[in-house]
C-alpha positions in Angstrom: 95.1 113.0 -15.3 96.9 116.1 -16.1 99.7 115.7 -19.2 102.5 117.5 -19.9 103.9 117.4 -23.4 107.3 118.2 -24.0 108.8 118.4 -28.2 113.3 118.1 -27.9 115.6 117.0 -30.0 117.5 113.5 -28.1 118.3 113.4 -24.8 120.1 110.8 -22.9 118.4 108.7 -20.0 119.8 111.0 -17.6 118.5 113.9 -19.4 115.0 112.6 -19.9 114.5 111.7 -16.2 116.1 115.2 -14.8 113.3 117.1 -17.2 110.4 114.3 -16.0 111.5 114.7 -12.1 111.5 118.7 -12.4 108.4 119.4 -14.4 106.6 117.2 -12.5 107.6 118.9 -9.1 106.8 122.3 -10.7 103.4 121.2 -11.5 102.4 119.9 -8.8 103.7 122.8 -6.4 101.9 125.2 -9.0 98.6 123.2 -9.5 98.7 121.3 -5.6 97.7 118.5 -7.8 99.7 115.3 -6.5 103.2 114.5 -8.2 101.7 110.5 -8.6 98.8 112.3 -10.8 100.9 114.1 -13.2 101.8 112.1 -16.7 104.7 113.5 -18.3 105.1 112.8 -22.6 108.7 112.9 -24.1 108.9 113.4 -28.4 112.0 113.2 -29.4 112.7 115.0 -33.1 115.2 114.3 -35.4 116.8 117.4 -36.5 116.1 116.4 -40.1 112.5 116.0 -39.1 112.6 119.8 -37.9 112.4 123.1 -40.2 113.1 126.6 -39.2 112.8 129.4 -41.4 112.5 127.3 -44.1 115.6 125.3 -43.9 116.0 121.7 -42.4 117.4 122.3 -38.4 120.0 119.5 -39.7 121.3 122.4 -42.1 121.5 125.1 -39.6 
């Protein structure tokens, strides 16, 4: 079972299922793995949850 792990901020439906559809094909194309083999994770991060250079992403 191959896994792909993507880290975002929120995404709408739309949004999640767009990434999900393309990755998948991209992988499978790459890898000729089947598309039905492929699992595809979605984290979602709060912005407050998130520092870059040493500041909250929420204060950016």
């Amino acid at each position: 079972m191959p896994a792909i792990t993507v880290e975002m901020s929120r995404m709408t439906k739309e949004q999640k299922a767009q990434m999900v559809k393309e990755f998948t094909e991209s992988a499978s194309r790459i890898t000729g793995i089947p598309e039905e083999g492929f699992y595809i994770f979605i984290k979602e991060n709060e912005s407050d949850n998130v520092g870059v250079g040493g500041k909250l992403l929420s204060d950016k």
